[in-house]
C-alpha positions as CSV (number, residue, x, y, z in Angstrom):
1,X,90.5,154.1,-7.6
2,X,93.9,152.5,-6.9
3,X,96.8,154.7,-4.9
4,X,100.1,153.6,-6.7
5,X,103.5,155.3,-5.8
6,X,106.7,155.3,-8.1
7,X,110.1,154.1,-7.1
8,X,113.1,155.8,-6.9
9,X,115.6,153.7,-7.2
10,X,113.9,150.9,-9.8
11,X,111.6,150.7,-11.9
12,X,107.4,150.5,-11.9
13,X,105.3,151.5,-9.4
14,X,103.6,150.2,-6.7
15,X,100.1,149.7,-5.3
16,X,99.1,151.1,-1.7
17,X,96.2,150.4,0.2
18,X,93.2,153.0,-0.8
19,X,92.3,153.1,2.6
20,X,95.2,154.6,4.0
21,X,96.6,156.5,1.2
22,X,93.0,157.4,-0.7
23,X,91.2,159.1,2.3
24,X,89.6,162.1,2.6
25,X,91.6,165.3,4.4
26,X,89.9,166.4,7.1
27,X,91.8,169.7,8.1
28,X,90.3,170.3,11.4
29,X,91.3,166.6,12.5
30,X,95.0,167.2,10.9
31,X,95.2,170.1,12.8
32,X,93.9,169.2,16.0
33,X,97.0,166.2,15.9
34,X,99.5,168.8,15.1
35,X,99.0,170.9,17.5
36,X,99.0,167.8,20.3
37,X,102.3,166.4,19.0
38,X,104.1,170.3,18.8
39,X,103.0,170.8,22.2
40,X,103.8,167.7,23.4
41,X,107.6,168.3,22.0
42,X,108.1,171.1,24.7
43,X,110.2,171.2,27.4
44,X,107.8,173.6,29.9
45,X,111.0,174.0,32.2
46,X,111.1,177.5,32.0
47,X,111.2,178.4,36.0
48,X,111.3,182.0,37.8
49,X,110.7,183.0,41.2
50,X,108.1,185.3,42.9
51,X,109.2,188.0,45.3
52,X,108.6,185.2,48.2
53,X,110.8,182.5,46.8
54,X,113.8,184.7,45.9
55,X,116.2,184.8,48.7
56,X,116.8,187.8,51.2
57,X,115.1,191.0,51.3
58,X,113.4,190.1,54.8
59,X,114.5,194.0,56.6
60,X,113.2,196.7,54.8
61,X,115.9,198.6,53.2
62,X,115.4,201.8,54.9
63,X,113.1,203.7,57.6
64,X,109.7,204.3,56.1
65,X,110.0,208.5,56.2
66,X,112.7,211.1,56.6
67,X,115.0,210.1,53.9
68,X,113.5,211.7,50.8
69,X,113.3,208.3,48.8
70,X,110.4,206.7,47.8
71,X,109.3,204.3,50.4
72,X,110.7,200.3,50.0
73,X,109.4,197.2,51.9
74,X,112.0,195.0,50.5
75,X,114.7,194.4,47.7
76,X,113.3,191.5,46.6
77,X,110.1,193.4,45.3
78,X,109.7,193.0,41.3
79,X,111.0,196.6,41.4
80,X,114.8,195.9,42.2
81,X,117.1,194.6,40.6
82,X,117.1,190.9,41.2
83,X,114.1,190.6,42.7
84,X,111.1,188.4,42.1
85,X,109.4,188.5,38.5
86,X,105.7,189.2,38.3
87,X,103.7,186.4,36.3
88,X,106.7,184.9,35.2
89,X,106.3,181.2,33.8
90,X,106.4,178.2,35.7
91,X,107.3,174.8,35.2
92,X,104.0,172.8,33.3
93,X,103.2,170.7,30.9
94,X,101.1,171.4,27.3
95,X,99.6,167.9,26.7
96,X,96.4,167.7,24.7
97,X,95.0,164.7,24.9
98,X,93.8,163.2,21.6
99,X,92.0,159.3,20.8
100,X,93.7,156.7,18.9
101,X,91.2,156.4,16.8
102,X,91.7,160.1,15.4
103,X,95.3,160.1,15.8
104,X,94.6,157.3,13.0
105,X,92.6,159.2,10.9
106,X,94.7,162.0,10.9
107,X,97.8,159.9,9.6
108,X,95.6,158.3,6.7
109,X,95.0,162.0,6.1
110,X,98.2,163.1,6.1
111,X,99.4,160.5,4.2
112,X,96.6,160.5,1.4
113,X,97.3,164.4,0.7
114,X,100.9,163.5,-0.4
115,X,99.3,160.6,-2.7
116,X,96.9,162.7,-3.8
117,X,99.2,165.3,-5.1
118,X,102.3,162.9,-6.3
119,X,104.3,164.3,-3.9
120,X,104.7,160.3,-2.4
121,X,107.8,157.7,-3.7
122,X,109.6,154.5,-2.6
123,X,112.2,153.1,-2.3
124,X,114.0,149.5,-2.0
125,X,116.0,149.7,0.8
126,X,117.6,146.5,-0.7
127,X,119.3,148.1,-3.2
128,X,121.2,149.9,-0.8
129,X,124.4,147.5,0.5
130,X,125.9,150.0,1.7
131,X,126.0,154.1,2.7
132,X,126.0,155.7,-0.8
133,X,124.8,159.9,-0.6
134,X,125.3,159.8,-4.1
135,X,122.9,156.7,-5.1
136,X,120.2,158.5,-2.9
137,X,120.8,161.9,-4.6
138,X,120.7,160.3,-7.8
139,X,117.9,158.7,-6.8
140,X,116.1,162.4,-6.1
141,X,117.6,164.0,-8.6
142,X,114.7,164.4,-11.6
143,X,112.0,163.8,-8.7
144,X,111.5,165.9,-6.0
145,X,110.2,169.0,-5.4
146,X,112.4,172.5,-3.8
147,X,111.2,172.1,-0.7
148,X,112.2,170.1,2.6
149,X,111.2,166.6,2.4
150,X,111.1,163.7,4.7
151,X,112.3,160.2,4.1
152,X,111.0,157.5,6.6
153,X,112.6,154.2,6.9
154,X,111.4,151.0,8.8
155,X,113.6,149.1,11.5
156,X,117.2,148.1,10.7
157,X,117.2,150.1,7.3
158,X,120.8,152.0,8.7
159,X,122.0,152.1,5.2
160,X,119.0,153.9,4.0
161,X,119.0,156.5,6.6
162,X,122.8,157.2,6.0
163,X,122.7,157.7,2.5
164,X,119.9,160.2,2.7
165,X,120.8,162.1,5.6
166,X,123.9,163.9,4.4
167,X,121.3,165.5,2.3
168,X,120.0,168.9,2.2
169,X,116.7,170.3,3.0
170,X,116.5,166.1,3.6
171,X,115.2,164.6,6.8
172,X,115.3,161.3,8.1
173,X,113.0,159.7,10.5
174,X,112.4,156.2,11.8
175,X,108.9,154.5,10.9
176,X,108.4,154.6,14.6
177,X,109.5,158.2,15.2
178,X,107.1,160.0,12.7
179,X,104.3,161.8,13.2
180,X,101.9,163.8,11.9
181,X,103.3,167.3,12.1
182,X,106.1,165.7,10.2
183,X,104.4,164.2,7.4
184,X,102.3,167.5,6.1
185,X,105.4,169.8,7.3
186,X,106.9,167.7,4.7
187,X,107.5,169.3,0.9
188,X,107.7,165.6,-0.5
189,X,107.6,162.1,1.3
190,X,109.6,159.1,0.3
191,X,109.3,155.6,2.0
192,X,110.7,152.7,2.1
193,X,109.0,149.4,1.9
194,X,109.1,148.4,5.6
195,X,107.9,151.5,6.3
196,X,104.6,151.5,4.1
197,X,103.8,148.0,5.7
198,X,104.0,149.5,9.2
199,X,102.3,152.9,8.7
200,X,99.4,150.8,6.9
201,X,99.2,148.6,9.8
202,X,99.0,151.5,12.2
203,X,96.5,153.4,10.2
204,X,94.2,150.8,9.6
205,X,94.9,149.2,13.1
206,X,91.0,149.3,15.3
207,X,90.8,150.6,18.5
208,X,90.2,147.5,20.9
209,X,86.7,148.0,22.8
210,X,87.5,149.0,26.3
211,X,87.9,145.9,28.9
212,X,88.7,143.8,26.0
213,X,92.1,141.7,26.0
């Protein structure tokens, strides 16, 4: 069955490739790619220090008996006031590696759910000569749905992104900056032209056989 999309801002539809925008969802592979690209968006600088990295406390604060206090070895114990924290976190990283080849799959799913559901537009990015907010409002106006949406646009589409990014509950991505968290965190999904001829050509792309050039 052939995957068509409508256009925003002109009319008729047009045809995708059934391959990337007809395949089947497979959660657990979705899933498994959204996790790897949150956790690759963190920092993991959070840094504390153990009682031996914090500085001072080397003397113990007072004689071990005879004053009536509970017995101390140092000020730097977890205990005191700013001394060293107990299992606190350390600088890492939470990479999870996942194959191209899934990675793929995952962003034909992705991209096939908002097909299959009509939550998927276009639009000519040539019809844009300049910034206009109010062409790409119009534009949305008797089409999309409440929630947040994402618009992607290909390379050297600036007048695109500018018109739609003054927008709210709107964001705007490059064709090379989305991923897959984006695309199903995504209420509705409009793209331009550009950016349907790239994300086909990634999807579809093979993996090259290993030692091959």
């Amino acid at each position: 069955m052939p995957v068509s999309a409508p256009y925003l801002n002109k009319e008729g539809k047009a045809t995708l490739d059934d391959g990337v925008f007809g395949a089947r969802w497979n959660e657990g592979l979705v899933h498994e790619c959204v996790r790897a690209e949150l956790n690759a968006r963190r920092q993991g600088t959070a840094s504390t220090k153990t009682r031996g990295q914090v500085r001072g406390g080397g003397a113990k604060p007072w004689r071990q008996k005879g004053t009536g206090r509970a017995r101390a070895g140092s000020i730097r114990s977890p205990l005191w006031a700013g001394g060293g924290t107990t299992f606190g976190p350390s600088p890492r990283h939470y990479t999870v590696k996942v194959n191209r080849k899934e990675r793929r799959a995952a962003l034909r799913s992705a991209l096939s759910l908002h097909a299959g559901r009509s939550s998927l537009a276009l639009v000519d990015a040539g019809a844009f000569t300049e910034p206009s907010t109010k062409q790409a409002a119009e534009g949305l106006e008797d089409w999309r749905e409440p929630q947040p949406g994402l618009v992607v646009t290909g390379p050297d589409e600036d007048n695109v992104q500018r018109s739609f990014r003054n927008l709210r509950q709107v964001r705007v991505l490059g064709v090379d900056e989305v991923g897959v968290a984006d695309l199903v965190g995504a209420g509705w999904l409009v793209l331009s032209d550009a950016a349907v001829e790239r994300l086909t050509d990634v999807a579809k792309r093979e993996v090259r056989a290993k030692g091959a050039v």
